[in-house]
Steps between C-alpha positions, in 0.01 A plus 500: 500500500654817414484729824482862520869534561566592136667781376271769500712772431623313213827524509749199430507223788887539653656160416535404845141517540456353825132387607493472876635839534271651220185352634613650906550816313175484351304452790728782706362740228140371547520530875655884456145629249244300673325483840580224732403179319424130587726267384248347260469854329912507485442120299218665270758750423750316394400175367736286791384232709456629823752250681701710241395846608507461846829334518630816263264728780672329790861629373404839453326568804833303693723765303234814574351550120134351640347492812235227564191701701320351817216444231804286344430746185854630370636796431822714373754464789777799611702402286354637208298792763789672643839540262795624627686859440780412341801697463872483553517584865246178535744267306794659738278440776462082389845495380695698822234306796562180387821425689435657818155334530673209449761597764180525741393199408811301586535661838140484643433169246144610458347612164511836398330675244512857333125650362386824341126587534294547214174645584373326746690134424871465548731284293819322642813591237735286742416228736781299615416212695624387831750302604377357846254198479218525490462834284295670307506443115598815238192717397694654224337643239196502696205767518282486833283726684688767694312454774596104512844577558748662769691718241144585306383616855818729567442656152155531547557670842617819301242610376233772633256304714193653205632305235518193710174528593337632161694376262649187596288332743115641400537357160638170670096432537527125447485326832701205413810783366803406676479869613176439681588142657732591647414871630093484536459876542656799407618549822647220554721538159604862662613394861740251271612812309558702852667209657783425167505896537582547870756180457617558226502217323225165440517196651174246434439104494244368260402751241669407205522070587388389848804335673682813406637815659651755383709838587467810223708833447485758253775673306586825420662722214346314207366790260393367187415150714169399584548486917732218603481297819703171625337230717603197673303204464472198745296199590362563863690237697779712440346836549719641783771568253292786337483688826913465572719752559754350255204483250390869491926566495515330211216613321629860560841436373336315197266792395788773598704310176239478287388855548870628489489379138153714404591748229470874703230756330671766276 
C-alpha cells in the first residue's frame, strides 16, 4: 500500500532514503499542525500499522519530540516547542564547561548536568553521569519542565513573582501538568520560589524521577545565552551528599571556571 509518506514537495528522494526515519519525521510534522490526536488518527494519517506507529510514537516522546497526554492522545513534545538561542558564546559555553563539569563529577562522583531555559522548559546541553554506584543516568540532550528540575527552579526563581504567576503557572491549567502535581496552588509554587531565593540555590527529591534528588545553581555572565544553571543529580539513598559542605565547595569552584571563560559584554 503506498502510504502518505511520499514526496509531496516533489523533489528527488535523497539516495539514502531511509524509511524508519522518514516515517518518525512524518508523524513529528503531523503532531506539530494538528491538535492532540489518538493514536488511531496518527495510523489514519499515515497508512502504518499501529504496532508501527506507536513503537515510532514511543521513541519520540522518550527523546521529547511527542508527549503522550493523560487521555493517552499525543502531541508535539519540547523538543520541537522550545529551540534554543544559538550563538557563539552558547557553543563556548558547551565547548569551555565540559571539562570542569566533568572535574565535578569525578570528585563528588554524582551526575552533573548543565541546562539553559527556554521558555518555560529547560534543556540539559551537558549531563555527565556519576561515578558512585548507584547513580543517576545522563539526561543529555533532554528538554523537561523547569519546574521538574533543581536548576529549572533556580532559573525560574529570577524572575518577577507576576510572570510566575500570570504567565507561567495560570496557563499551566491542566491538573495533571507536572507544574500543578507537584505545586497544587499558586502559592505553593511561590513559597518554592522564596525559599531557592532566600537559599540561594534548589535542592528537591522527586520532581523530575521519584527516587531522585537533586541540588540546582544558576550561572551568571552569559549575554547572548538563554539563562544557564548546573544541578547535581542523585538517587535518594545517597542524598546527604547534596547537602555537604565539600559538595556546595565544589560546585562553586566548578561554576567560578566555567563562568571565568564567558565572553565579557563590549
Amino acid at each position: 500500500m503506498e502510504s502518505t509518506m511520499e514526496n509531496l514537495d516533489f523533489r528527488a528522494l535523497p539516495n539514502t532514503f531511509i524509511q524508519s526515519i522518514d516515517r518518525a519525521l512524518l508523524i513529528v510534522k503531523i503532531l506539530r499542525d494538528s491538535a492532540p490526536l489518538p493514536l488511531q488518527e496518527i495510523t489514519a494519517r499515515t497508512d502504518l500499522s499501529p504496532s508501527t506507529c506507536h513503537r515510532i510514537l514511543q521513541m519520540l516522546v522518550y527523546r521529547d519530540f511527542a508527549v503522550q497526554l493523560d487521555d493517552r492522545r499525543y502531541t508535539v513534545g519540547p523538543a520541537v516547542t522550545a529551540p534554543l538561542r544559538v550563538s557563539d558564546e552558547f557553543h563556548a559555553l558547551q565547548e569551555n564547561a565540559r571539562e570542569p563539569l566533568r572535574r565535578l563529577v569525578e570528585e563528588i562522583g554524582e551526575t552533573c548536568n548543565l541546562m539553559v531555559r527556554t521558555g518555560t522548559s529547560v534543556r540539559i546541553v551537558i549531563s555527565i553521569a556519576g561515578s558512585t554506584e548507584p547513580y543517576v543516568g545522563s539526561r543529555e540532550n533532554a528538554v523537561l519542565p523547569a519546574a521538574t528540575t533543581a536548576g529549572g527552579l533556580t532559573l525560574l526563581a529570577q524572575l518577577p513573582d507576576e510572570w510566575l504567576i500570570r504567565v507561567f503557572y495560570n496557563q499551566q491549567r491542566d491538573p495533571a501538568s507536572p507544574l500543578r502535581r507537584h505545586f497544587p496552588t499558586a502559592a505553593d509554587f511561590m513559597r518554592m520560589m522564596e525559599q531557592v531565593r532566600f537559599d540561594g540555590y534548589a535542592q528537591v527529591s522527586g520532581l523530575i524521577e521519584r527516587g531522585v534528588d537533586a541540588l540546582g545553581f544558576s550561572l551568571g555572565r552569559f549575554q547572548s545565552v538563554e539563562p544557564v544553571a548546573l544541578s547535581v543529580a542523585t538517587p535518594s539513598v545517597g542524598a546527604a551528599v547534596l547537602s555537604a559542605t565539600r559538595t556546595h565547595e565544589a560546585i562553586a569552584r566548578c561554576t567560578a571556571e566555567i563562568e571565568e571563560h564567558a565572553p565579557r559584554p563590549d
